[in-house]
C-alpha positions as CSV (number, residue, x, y, z in Angstrom):
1,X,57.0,69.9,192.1
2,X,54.3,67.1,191.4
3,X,55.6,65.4,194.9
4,X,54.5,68.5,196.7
5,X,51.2,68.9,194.6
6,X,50.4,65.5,195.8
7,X,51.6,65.8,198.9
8,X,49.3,69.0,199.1
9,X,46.5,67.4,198.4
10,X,47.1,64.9,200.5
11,X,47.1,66.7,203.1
12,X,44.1,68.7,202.2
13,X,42.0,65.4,201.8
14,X,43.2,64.4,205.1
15,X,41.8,67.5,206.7
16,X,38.4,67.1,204.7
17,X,38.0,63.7,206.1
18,X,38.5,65.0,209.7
19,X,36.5,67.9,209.8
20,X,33.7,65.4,207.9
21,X,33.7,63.1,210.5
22,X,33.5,65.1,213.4
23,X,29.9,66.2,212.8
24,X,29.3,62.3,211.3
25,X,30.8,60.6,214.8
26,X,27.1,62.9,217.1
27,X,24.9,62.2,213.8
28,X,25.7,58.3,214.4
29,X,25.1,58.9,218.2
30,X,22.0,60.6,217.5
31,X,20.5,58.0,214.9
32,X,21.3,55.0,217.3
33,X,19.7,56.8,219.9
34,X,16.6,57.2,218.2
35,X,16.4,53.8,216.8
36,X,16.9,52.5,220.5
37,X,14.3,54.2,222.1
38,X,11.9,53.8,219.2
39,X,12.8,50.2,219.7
40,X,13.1,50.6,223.0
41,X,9.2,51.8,223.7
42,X,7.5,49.7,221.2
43,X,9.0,46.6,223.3
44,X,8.0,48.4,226.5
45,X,4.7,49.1,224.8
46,X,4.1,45.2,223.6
47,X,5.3,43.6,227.3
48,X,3.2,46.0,229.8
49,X,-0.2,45.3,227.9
50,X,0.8,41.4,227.1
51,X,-0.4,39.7,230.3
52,X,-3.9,42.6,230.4
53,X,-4.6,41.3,226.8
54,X,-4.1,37.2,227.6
55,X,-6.0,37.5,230.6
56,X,-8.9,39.0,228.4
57,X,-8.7,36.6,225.8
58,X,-8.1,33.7,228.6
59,X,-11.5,34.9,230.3
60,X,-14.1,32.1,228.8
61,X,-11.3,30.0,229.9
62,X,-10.9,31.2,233.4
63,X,-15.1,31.7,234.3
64,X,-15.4,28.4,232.5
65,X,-13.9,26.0,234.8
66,X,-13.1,25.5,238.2
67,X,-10.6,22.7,238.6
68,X,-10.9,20.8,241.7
69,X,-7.7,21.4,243.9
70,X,-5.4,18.5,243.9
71,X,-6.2,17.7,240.4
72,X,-3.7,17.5,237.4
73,X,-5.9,17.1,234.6
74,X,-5.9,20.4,232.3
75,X,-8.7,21.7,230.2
76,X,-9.0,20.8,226.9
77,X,-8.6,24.1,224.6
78,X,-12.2,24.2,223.0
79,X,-14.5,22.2,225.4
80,X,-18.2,23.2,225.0
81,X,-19.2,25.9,228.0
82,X,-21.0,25.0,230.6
83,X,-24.7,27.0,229.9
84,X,-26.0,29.5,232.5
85,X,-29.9,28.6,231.4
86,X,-30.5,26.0,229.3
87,X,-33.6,27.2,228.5
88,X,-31.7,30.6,227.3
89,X,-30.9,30.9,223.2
90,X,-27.9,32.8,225.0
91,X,-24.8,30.3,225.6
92,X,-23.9,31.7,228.9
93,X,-21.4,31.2,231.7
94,X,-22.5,31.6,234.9
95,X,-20.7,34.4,235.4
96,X,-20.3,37.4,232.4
97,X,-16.4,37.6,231.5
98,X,-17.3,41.1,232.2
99,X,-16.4,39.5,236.0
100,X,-12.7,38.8,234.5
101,X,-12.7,42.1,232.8
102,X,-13.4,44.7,236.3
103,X,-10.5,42.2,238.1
104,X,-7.8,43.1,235.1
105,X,-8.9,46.9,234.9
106,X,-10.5,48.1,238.6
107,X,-6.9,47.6,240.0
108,X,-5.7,50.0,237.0
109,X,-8.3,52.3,237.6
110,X,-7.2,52.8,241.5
111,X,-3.5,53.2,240.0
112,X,-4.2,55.9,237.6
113,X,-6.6,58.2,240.2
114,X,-3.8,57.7,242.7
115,X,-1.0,58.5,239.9
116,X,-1.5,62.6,239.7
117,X,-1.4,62.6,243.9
118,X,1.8,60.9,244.1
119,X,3.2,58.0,242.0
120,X,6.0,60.5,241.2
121,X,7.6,60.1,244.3
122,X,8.5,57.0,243.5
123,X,11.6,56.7,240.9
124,X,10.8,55.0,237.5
125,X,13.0,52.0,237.9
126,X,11.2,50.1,241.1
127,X,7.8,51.1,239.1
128,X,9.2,48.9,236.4
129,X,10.7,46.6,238.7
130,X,7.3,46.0,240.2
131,X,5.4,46.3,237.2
132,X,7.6,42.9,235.6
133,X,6.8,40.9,238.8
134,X,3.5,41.5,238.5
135,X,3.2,40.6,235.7
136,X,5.2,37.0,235.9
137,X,3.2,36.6,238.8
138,X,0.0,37.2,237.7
139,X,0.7,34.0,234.5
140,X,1.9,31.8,237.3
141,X,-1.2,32.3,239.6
142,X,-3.3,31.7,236.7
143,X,-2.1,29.1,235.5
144,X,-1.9,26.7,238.4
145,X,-5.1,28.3,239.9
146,X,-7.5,25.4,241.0
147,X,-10.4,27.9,241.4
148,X,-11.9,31.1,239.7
149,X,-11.6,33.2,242.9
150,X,-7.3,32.4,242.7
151,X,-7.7,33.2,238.7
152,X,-9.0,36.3,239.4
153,X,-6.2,37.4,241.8
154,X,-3.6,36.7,239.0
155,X,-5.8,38.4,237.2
156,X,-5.5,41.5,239.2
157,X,-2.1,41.2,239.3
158,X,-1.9,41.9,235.8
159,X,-3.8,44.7,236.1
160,X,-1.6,46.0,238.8
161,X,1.5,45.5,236.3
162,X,-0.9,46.9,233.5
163,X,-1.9,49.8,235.2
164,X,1.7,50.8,236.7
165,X,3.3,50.3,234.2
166,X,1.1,52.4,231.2
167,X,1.2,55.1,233.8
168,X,4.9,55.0,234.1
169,X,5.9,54.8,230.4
170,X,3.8,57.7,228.9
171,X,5.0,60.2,232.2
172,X,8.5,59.0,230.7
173,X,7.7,60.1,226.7
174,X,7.8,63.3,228.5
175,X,11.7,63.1,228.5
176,X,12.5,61.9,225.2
177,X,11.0,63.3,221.7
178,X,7.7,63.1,220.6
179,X,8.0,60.5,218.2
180,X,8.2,57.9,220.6
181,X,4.5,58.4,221.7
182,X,3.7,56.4,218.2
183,X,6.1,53.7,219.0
184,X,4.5,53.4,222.3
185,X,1.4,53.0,221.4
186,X,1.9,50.8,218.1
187,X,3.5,48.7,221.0
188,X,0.6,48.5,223.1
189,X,-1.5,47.3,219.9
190,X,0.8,44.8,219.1
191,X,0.5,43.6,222.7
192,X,-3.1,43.4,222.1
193,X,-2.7,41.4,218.5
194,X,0.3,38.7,219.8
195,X,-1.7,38.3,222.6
196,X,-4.6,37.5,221.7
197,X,-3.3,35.6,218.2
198,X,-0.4,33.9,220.9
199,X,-3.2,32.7,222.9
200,X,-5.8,31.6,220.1
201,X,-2.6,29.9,218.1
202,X,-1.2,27.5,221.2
203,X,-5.1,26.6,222.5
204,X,-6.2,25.9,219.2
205,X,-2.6,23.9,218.3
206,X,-3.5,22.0,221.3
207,X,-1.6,23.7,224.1
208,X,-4.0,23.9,227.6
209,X,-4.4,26.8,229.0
210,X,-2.0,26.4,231.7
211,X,0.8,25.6,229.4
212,X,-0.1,28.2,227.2
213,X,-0.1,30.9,229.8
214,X,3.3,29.7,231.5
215,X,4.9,30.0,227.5
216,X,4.6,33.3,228.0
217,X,6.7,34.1,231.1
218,X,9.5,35.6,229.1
219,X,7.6,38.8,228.3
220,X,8.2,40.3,231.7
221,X,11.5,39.4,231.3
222,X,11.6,41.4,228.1
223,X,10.1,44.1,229.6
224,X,13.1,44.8,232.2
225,X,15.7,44.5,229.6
226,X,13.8,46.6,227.1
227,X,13.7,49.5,230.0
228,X,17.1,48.6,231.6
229,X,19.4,47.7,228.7
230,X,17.8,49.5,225.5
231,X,16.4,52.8,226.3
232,X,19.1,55.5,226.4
233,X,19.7,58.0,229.4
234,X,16.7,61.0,228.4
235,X,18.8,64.2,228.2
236,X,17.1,67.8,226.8
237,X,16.4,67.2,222.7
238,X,14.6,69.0,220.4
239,X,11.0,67.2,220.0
240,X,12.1,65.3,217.4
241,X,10.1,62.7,214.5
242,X,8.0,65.7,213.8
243,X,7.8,67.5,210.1
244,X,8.7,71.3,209.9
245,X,4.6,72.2,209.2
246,X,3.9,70.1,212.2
247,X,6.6,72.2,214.5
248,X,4.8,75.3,213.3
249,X,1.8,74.6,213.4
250,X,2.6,73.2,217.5
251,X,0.9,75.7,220.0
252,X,0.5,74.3,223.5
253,X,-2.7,75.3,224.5
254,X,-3.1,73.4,227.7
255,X,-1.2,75.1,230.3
256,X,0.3,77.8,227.5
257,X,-0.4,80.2,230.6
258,X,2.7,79.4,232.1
259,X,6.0,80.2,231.3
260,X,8.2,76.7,229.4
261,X,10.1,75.0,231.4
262,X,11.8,71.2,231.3
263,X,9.1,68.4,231.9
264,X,10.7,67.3,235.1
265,X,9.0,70.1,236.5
266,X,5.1,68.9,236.2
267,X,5.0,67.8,239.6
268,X,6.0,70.5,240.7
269,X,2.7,72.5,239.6
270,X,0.2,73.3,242.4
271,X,-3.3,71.9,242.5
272,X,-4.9,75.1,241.0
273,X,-2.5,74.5,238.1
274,X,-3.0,70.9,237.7
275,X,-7.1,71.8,237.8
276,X,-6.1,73.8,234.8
277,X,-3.9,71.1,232.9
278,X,-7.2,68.6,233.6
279,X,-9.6,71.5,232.3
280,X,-7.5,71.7,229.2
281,X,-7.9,68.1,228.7
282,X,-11.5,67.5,229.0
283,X,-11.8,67.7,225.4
284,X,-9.4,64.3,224.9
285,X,-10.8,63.0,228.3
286,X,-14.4,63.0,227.7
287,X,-14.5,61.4,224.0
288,X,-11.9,58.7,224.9
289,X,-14.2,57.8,227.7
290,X,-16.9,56.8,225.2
291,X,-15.0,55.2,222.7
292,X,-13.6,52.7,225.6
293,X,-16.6,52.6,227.1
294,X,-18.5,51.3,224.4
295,X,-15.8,49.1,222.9
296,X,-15.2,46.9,225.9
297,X,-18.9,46.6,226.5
298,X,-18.7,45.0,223.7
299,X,-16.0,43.0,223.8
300,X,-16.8,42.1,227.5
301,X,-20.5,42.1,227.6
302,X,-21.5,41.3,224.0
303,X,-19.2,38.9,222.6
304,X,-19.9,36.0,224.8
305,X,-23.7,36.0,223.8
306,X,-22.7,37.1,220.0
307,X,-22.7,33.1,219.4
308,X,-23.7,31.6,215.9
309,X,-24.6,27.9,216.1
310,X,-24.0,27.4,212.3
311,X,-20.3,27.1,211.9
312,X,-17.7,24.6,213.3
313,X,-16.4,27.3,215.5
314,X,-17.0,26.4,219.1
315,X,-18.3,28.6,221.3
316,X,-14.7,29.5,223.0
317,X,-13.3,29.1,219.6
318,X,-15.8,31.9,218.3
319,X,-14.7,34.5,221.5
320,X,-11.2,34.6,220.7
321,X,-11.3,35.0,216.9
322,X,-13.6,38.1,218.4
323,X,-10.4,39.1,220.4
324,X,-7.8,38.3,218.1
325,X,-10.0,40.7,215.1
326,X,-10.4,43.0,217.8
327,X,-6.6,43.4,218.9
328,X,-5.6,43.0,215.3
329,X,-7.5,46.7,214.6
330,X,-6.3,48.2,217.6
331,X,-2.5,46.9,216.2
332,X,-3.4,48.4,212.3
333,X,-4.7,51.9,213.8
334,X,-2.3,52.4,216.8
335,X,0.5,52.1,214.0
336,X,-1.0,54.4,212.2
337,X,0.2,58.1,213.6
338,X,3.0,58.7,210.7
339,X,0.7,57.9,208.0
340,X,-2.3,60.6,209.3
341,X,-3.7,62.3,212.1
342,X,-6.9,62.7,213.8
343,X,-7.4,66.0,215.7
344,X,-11.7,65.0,216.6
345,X,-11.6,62.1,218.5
346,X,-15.4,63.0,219.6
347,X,-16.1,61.8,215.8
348,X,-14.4,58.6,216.7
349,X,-16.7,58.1,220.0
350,X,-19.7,58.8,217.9
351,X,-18.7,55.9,215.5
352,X,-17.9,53.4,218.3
353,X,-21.4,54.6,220.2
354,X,-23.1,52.9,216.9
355,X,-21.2,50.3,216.7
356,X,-22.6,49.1,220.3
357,X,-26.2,50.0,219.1
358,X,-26.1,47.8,216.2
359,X,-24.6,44.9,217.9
360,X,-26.3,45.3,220.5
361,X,-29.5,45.0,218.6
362,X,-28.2,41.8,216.8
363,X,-27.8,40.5,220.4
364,X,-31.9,41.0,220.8
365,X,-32.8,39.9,217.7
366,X,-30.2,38.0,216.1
367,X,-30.6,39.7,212.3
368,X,-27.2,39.0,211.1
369,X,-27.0,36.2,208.8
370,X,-23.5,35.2,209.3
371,X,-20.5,35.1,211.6
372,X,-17.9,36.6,209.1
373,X,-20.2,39.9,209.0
374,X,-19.6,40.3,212.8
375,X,-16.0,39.4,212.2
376,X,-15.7,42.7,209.9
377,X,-17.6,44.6,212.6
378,X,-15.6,44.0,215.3
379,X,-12.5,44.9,213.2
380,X,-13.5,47.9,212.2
381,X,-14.2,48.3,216.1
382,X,-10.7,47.9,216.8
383,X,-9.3,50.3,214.2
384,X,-11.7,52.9,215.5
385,X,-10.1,52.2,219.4
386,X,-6.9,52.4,218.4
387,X,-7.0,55.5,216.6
388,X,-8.5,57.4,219.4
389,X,-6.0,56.0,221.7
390,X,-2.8,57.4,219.8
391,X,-4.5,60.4,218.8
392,X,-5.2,61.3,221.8
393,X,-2.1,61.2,223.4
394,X,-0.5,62.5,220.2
395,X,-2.7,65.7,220.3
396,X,-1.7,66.5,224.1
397,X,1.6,66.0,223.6
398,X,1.2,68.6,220.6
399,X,-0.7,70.7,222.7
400,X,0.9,70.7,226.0
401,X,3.7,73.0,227.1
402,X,7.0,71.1,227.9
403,X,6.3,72.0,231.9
404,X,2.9,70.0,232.2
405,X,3.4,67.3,229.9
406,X,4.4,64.7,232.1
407,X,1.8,65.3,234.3
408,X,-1.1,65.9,231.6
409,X,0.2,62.2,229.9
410,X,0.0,60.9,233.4
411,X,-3.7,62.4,234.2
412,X,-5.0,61.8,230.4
413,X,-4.2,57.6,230.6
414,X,-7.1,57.4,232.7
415,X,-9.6,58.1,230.1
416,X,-9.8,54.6,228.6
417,X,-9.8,53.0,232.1
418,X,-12.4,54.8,233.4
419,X,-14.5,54.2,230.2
420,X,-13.7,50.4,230.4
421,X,-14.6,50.2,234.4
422,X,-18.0,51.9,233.4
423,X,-18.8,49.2,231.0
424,X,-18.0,46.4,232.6
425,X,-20.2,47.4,235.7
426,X,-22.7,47.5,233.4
427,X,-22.1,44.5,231.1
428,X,-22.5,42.7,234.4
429,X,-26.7,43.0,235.1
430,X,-27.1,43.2,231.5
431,X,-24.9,39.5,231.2
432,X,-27.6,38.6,233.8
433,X,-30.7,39.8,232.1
434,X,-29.7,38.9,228.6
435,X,-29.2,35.4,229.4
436,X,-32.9,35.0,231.2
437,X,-34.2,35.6,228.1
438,X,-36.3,32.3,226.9
């Protein structure tokens, strides 16, 4: 009797273990899935803004010398810049880096007008093929460039990859849950902290430029096998990575006059719809326009004159600590989406606005005592970018039906390029001006 108890119960715990693991064997599935693409986009994330971010930091660099052609010898990391007007206070190149910032964004900028009229006829993996080969080529051309004009095509070229590449990847958060829009974009600010802390680290260890810039040729590399080899196949899920009060409390208000349908369907839409979807988005647009706007003129039109003579900085030294605080904010406030969320981004324009008032002021009358108090400023700077950035997207992805997602991700990207395009047209005659002054 006991042998058929226990061979009852065995029995019956043999059947509790299979009808356990069944559900267990798609929960794994699942779980691995996620953890890939989350992976997966923060990789994709960090390679497509890599060579945009070195080529920013690399831009006192590139405007600062123009190597003869034929010869070897490299620039030494932290030579002293060559002064515009040495009767200026300003210690100026001859040319603003704004120069080096409208070849790494204008390119961009023609991309993402071009994107909503037809990029999606071409399929996602040449995009990304093309995006990586930009971007190797635009470190090689750089690096053995024997003139600015040559640096500035490799320079475009990693706009081009850039560009392509940001416009690619959010249309394609459209396919997998929403949680990897926060990956993506913590990504993208690490790409803007290794880059600019990758490039400051090798110069001031000693690296040249050259060397430095050819060091970092397995990024696109990465990028291909991150797309290729980590992200899954995108199949219909529920939105995933959001809470139960956030799935409520989700209406999609842009486009909600439409019937839901998959988000392969955005092309699809006809230009009175599509007029619609941009309508809806003007209130993300508009305020991400400002906050980029003012940030890179900044970055692109008031760092290089932001110079403090009373520290053992050099002058080049003193522009890429300003990058590498910079990118370190964006990198803090991009990874920021699961701990809060900002619904007002026009808040966060109004705080960048002042921020290019008061340091703009210090530029014309050079009230700030110290370096490190500028060093504070521009981080805070960064934090206030990078927010706006991820909770932009965020929001529209909240707010958007599934059908014109992919398209409203695609049309929304522009915002920051368009603001950065504005100031560096304008960082350019002010460069000029600025650095006239006696």
């Amino acid at each position: 009797m006991g042998g058929c108890e226990g061979s009852r119960w065995r029995l019956l715990d043999s059947e509790r273990e299979e009808t356990t693991s069944e559900p267990q064997a798609p929960l794994l599935e699942r779980q691995s899935a996620h953890w890939k693409n989350a992976v997966g986009f923060w990789l994709l994330g960090l390679c497509n803004n890599f060579s945009y971010v070195v080529m920013l930091s690399a831009a006192h660099d590139i405007l600062r010398h123009e190597r003869a052609s034929g010869n070897q010898s490299h620039v030494d990391p932290s030579p002293m810049p060559i002064p515009h007007n040495s009767s200026s206070r300003f210690d100026c190149n001859s040319l603003s880096t704004a120069a080096v910032l409208l070849a790494d964004i204008l390119p961009t900028l023609i991309i993402k007008l071009l994107a909503p009229l037809g990029l999606h006829l071409l399929p996602y993996s040449p995009r990304v093929l093309v995006s990586g080969v930009c971007s190797a080529g635009s470190f090689i051309l750089v690096a053995f460039s024997h003139s600015v004009a040559i640096s500035l095509c490799g320079v475009v070229l990693a706009s081009i990859s850039s560009g392509l590449g940001e416009v690619t990847f959010l249309s394609l958060t459209a396919f997998y849950p929403r949680a990897v829009i926060s990956w993506w974009s913590s990504g993208t600010g690490g790409a803007g902290l290794l880059g600019a802390l990758s490039y400051l680290g090798l110069t001031q260890a000693g690296l040249s430029p050259q060397h430095t810039l050819l060091s970092m040729l397995g990024i696109p590399a990465l990028l291909l096998a991150s797309y290729f080899l980590l992200l899954t196949s995108p199949e219909p899920q529920d939105p995933g990575g959001e809470d139960e009060a956030e799935t409520a409390a989700r209406q999609p208000l842009i486009g909600s006059e439409t019937s839901e349908s998959k988000p392969g369907s955005s092309w699809n839409l006809s230009l009175q719809e599509r007029w619609i979807v941009i309508k809806g988005l003007l209130c993300y647009i508009v305020p991400l326009v400002l906050v980029y706007f003012a940030e890179y003129f900044i970055n692109q039109g008031l760092f290089e004159l932001l110079f403090f003579r009373n520290t053992s900085l050099s002058h080049a030294q003193q522009y890429r600590w300003y990058q590498m605080l910079y990118q370190a904010g964006v990198f803090a406030s991009r990874s920021s989406l699961r701990c809060f969320h900002i619904r007002f981004i026009w808040v966060l324009a109004l705080l960048q606005c002042l921020n290019l008032a008061f340091l703009l002021a210090d530029v014309l009358f050079t009230f700030l005592p110290s370096i490190y108090i500028v060093f504070l400023i521009i981080l805070y700077e960064g934090l206030l970018g990078g927010a706006a950035y991820v909770n932009t997207f965020h929001n529209i992805a909240l707010e958007t039906s599934d059908q014109h997602r992919e398209f409203a991700m695609a049309a929304a990207c522009i915002s920051d390029t368009l603001g950065i395009s504005l100031s560096g047209v304008l960082a350019l005659p002010l460069h000029d001006f600025l650095c006239q002054l006696p």
